[in-house]
ZADO-1210 file (C-alpha; in nm, 4 decimals, padded with zeros to 6 digits):
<atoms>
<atom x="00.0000" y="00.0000" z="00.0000" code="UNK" pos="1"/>
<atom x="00.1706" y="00.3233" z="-00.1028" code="UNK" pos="2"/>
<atom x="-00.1084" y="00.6098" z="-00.0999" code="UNK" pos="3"/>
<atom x="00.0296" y="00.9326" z="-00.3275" code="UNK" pos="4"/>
<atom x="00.0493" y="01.2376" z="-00.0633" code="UNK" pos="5"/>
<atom x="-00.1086" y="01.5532" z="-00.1976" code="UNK" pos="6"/>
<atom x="00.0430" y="01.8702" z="-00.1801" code="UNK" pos="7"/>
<atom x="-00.0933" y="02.1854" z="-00.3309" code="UNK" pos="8"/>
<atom x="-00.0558" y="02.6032" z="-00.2724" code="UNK" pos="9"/>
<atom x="-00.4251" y="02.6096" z="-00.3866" code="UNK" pos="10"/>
<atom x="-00.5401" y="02.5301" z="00.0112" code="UNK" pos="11"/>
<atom x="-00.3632" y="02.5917" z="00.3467" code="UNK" pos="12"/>
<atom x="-00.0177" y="02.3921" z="00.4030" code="UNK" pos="13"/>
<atom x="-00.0958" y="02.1298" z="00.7043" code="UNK" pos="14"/>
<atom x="-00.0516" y="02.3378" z="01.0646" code="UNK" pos="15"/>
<atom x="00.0689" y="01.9643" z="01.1976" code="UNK" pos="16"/>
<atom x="00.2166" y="01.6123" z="01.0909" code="UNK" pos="17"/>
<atom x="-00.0668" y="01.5219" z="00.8092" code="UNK" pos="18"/>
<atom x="-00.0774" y="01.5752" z="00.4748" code="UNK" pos="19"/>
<atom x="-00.3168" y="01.7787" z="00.2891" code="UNK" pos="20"/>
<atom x="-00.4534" y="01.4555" z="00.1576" code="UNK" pos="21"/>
<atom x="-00.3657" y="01.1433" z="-00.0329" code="UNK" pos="22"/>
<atom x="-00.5044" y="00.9324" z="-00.2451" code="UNK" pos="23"/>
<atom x="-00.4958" y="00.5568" z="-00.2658" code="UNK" pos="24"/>
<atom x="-00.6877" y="00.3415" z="-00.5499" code="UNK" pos="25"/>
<atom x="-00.8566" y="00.6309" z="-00.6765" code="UNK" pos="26"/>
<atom x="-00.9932" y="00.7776" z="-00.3747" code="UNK" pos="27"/>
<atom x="-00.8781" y="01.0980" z="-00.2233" code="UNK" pos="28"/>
<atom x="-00.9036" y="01.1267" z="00.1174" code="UNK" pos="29"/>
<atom x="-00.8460" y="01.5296" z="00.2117" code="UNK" pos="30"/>
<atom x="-00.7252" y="01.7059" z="00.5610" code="UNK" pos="31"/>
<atom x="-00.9854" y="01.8816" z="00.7380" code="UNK" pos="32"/>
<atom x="-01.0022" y="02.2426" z="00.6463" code="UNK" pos="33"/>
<atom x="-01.0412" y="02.5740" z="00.8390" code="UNK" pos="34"/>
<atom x="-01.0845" y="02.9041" z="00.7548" code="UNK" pos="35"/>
<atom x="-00.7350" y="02.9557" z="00.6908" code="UNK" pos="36"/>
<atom x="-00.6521" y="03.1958" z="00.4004" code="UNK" pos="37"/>
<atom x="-00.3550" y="02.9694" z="00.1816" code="UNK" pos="38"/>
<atom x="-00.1738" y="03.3380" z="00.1127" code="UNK" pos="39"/>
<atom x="-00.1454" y="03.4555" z="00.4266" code="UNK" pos="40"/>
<atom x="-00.2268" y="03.2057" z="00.6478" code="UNK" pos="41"/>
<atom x="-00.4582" y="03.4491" z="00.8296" code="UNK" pos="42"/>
<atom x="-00.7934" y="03.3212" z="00.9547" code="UNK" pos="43"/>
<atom x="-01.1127" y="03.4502" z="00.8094" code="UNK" pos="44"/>
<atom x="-01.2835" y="03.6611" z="01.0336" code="UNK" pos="45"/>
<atom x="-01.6506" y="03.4716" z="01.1727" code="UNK" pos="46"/>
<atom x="-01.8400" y="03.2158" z="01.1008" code="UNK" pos="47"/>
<atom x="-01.9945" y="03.3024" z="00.7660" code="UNK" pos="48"/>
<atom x="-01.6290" y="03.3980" z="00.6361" code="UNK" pos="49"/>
<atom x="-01.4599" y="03.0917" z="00.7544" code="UNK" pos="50"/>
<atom x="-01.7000" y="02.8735" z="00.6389" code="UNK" pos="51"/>
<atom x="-01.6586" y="03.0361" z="00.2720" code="UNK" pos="52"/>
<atom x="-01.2949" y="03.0106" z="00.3160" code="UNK" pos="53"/>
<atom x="-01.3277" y="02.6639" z="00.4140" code="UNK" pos="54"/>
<atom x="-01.5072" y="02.5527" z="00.1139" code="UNK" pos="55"/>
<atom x="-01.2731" y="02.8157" z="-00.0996" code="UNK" pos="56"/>
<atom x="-00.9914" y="02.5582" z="00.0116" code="UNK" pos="57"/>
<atom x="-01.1932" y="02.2381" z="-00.0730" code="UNK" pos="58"/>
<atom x="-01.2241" y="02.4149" z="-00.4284" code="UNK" pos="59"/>
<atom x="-00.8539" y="02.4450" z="-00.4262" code="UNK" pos="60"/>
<atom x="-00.8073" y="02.0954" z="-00.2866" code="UNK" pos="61"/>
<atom x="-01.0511" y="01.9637" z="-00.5127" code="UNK" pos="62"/>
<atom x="-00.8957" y="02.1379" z="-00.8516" code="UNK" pos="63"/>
<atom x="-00.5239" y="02.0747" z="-00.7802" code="UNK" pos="64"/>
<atom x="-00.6289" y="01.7091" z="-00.8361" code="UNK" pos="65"/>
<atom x="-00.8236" y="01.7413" z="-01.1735" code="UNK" pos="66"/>
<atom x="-01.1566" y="01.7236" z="-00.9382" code="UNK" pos="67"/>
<atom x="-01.4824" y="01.8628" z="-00.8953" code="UNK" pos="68"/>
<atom x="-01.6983" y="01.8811" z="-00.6258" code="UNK" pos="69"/>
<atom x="-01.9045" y="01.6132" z="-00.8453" code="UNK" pos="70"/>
<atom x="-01.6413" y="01.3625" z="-00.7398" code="UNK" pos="71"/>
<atom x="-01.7072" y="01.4126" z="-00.3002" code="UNK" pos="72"/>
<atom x="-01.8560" y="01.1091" z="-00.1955" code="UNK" pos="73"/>
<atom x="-01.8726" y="01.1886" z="00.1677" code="UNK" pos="74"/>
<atom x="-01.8317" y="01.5153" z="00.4260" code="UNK" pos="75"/>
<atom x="-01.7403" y="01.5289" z="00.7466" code="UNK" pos="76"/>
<atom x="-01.8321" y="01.8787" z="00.9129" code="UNK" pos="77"/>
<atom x="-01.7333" y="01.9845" z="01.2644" code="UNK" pos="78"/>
<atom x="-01.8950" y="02.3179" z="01.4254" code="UNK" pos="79"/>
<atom x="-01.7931" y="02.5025" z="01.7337" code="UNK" pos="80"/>
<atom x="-02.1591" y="02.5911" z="01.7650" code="UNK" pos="81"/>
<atom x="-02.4835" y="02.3843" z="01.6319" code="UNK" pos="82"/>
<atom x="-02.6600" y="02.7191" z="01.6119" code="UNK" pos="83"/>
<atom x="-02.4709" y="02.7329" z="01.2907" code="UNK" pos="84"/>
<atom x="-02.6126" y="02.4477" z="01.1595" code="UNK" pos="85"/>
<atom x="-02.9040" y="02.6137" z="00.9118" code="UNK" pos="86"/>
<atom x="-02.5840" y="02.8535" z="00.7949" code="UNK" pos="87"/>
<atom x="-02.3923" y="02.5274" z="00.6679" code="UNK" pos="88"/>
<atom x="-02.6701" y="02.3461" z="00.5231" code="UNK" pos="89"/>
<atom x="-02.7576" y="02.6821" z="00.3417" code="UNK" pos="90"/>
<atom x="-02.3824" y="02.7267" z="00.1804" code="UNK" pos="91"/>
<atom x="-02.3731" y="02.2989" z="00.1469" code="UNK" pos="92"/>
<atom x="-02.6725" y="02.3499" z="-00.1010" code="UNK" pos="93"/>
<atom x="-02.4953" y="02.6119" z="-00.2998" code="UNK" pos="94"/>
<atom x="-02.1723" y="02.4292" z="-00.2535" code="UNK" pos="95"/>
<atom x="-02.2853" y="02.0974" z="-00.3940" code="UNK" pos="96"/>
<atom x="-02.5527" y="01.9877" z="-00.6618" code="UNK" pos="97"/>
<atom x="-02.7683" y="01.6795" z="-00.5429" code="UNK" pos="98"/>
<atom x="-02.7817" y="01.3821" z="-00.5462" code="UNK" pos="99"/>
<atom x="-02.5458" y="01.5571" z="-00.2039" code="UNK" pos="100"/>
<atom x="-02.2485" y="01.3637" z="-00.0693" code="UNK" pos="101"/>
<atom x="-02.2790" y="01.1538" z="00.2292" code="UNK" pos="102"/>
<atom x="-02.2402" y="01.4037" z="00.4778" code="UNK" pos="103"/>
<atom x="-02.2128" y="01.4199" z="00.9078" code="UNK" pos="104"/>
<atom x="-02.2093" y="01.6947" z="01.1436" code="UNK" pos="105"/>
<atom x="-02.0841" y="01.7020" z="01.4645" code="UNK" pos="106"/>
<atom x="-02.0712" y="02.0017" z="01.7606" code="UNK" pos="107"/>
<atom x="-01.7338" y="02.0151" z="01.8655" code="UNK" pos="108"/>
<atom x="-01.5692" y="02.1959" z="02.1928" code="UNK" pos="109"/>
<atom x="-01.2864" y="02.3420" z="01.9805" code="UNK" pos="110"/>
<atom x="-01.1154" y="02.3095" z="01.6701" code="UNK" pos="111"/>
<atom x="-00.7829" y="02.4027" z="01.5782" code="UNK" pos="112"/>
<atom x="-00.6725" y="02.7946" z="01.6051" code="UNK" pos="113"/>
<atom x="-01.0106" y="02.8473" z="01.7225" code="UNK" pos="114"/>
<atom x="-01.1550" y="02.7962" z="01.4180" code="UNK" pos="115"/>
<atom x="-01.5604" y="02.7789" z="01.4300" code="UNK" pos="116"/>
<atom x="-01.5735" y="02.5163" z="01.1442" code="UNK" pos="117"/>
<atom x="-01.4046" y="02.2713" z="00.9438" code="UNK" pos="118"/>
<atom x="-01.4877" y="02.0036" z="00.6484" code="UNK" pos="119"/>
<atom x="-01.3158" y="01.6851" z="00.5364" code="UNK" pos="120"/>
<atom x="-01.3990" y="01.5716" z="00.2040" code="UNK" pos="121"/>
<atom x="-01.3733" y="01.1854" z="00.0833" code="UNK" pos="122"/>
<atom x="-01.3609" y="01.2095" z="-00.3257" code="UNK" pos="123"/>
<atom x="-01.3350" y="00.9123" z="-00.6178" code="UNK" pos="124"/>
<atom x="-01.2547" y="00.9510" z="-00.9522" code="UNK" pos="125"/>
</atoms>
């Protein structure tokens, strides 16, 4: 087993030990993403911000890999606060076309450099 690690400018470099991704047998399994801004490395400002950011670097992600968002098969979406949870299913509509990836949403207590969200993506070719 020898997944290909993905690397790419087009989304934030990894703040840890993980990759951005990799893919094994056709299926790219991507890094969770905050609403870190790849050029700066600033985080967007609120939740409505970060959570376009977030799905700005899924986009990037997504594109440095000859994908489209046709190709997510599943989401995993973490929130600092479930009171957010209309705003993401509003900008998961526009995000994605149906038939919708598999999706889950969890409340969390805290996510990394207090971000208030932040999406994994599972995508086949």
């Amino acid at each position: 087993m020898n997944p290909s690690i993905i690397q790419t400018d087009k989304a934030p470099k990894a703040i840890g030990p993980y990759s951005q991704g990799v893919c094994l047998n056709g299926v790219y399994y991507f890094s969770g993403q905050i609403g870190l801004i790849p050029s700066s490395g600033e985080m967007a400002q609120g939740f409505d911000a970060q959570l376009k950011q977030v799905l700005s670097n899924i986009d990037g992600l997504l594109t440095s890999q000859n994908l489209s968002r046709s190709h997510v098969v599943k989401t995993t979406i973490f929130i600092k606060n479930m009171s957010d949870f209309p705003g993401v299913n509003a900008a998961y509509e526009d995000f994605f076309k149906a038939p919708y990836p598999a999706r889950s949403t969890v409340e969390v207590s805290g996510l990394p450099k207090g971000a208030l969200v932040e999406i994994e993506v599972i995508a086949a070719k």
